[in-house]
C-alpha positions in Angstrom: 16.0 37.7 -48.8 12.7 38.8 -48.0 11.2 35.4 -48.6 13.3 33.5 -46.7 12.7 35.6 -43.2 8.8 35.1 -44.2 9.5 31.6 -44.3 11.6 31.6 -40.7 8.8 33.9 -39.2 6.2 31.4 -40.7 7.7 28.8 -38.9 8.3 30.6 -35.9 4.7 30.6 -35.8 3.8 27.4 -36.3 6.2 25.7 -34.4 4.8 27.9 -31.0 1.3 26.8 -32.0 2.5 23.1 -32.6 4.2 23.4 -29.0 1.5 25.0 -27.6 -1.1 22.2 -28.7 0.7 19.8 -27.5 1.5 21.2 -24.3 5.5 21.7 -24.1 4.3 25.3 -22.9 1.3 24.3 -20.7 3.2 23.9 -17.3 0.4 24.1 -15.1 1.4 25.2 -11.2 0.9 22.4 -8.8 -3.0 22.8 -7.5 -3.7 24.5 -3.9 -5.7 22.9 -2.0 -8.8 25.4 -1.3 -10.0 23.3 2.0 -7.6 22.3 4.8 -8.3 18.2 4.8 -9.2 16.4 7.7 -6.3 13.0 7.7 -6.0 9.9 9.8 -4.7 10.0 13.4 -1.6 8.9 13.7 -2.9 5.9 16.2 -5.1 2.9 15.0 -8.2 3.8 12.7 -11.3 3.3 13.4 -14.7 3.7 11.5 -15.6 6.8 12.8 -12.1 7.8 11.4 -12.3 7.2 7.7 -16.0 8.9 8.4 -14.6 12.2 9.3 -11.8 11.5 6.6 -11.6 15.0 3.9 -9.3 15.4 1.2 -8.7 18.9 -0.5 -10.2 19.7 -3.2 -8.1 20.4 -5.8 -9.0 21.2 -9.7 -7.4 18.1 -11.3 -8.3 15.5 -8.4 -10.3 12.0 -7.7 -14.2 12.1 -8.5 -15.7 12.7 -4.9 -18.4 10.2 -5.7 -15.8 7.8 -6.3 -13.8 8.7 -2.8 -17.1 9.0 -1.0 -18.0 5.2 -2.0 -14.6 3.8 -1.0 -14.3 6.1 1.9 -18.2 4.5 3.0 -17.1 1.1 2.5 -13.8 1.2 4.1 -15.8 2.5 7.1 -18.3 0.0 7.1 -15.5 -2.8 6.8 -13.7 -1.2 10.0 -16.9 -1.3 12.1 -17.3 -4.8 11.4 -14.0 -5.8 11.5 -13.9 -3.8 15.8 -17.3 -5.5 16.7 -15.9 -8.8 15.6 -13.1 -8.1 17.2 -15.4 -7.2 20.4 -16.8 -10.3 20.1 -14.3 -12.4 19.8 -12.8 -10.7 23.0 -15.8 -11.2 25.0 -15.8 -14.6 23.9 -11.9 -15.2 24.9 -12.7 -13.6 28.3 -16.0 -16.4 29.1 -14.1 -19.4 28.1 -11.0 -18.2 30.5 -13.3 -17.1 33.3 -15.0 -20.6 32.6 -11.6 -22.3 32.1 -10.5 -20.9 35.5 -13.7 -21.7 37.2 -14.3 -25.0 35.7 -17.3 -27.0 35.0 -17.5 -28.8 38.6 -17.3 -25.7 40.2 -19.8 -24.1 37.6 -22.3 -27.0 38.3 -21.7 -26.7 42.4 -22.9 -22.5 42.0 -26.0 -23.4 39.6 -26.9 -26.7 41.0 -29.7 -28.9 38.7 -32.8 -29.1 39.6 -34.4 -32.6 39.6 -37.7 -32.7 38.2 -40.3 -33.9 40.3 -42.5 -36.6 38.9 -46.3 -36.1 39.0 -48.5 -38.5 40.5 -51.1 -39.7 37.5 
């Protein structure tokens, strides 16, 4: 009798140490955040945006290097994509103004001048 409740304390034992090693009794608690983060506005993005952009820290997160990089490229995409975009607008806005004006009338306000032949 004795035997057989060292045996059922023996495996008592082992079985908790078998659970605990592979993690049936390591629940871990959802992490805090120990920072408040900084997030996107809720209107359109721009570089400066994803500049400012913070996550929380948290103990089982990204690599911040890693964030950081993507965070500095998704910036520098942005900026080019609004000065493109600024471009192109200006662009849209000389070809109507020259559209509405015309060439005729765009040749009438800056006249040619002829060139005047020298006398050898």
């Amino acid at each position: 009798m004795v035997l057989a409740v060292e045996i059922v304390i023996v495996a008592a034992v082992v079985f908790a140490v078998a659970a605990l090693a592979v993690g049936r009794f390591d629940r871990l608690a959802p992490a805090p955040p120990d920072s408040a983060s900084v997030g996107l506005p809720a209107d359109t993005v721009t570089a400066g945006d994803v500049t400012r952009l913070r996550f929380g820290m948290a103990p089982r997160g990204y690599r911040m290097a890693e964030v950081d990089a993507v965070l500095l490229r998704l910036a520098e995409e942005l900026a080019w994509r609004d000065e493109e975009l600024a471009r192109r607008d200006d662009e849209l806005v000389r070809l109507a103004t020259f559209a509405r004006i015309g060439p005729a009338a765009s040749a009438q306000e800056h006249p040619a001048v002829p060139l005047e032949k020298s006398e050898d």
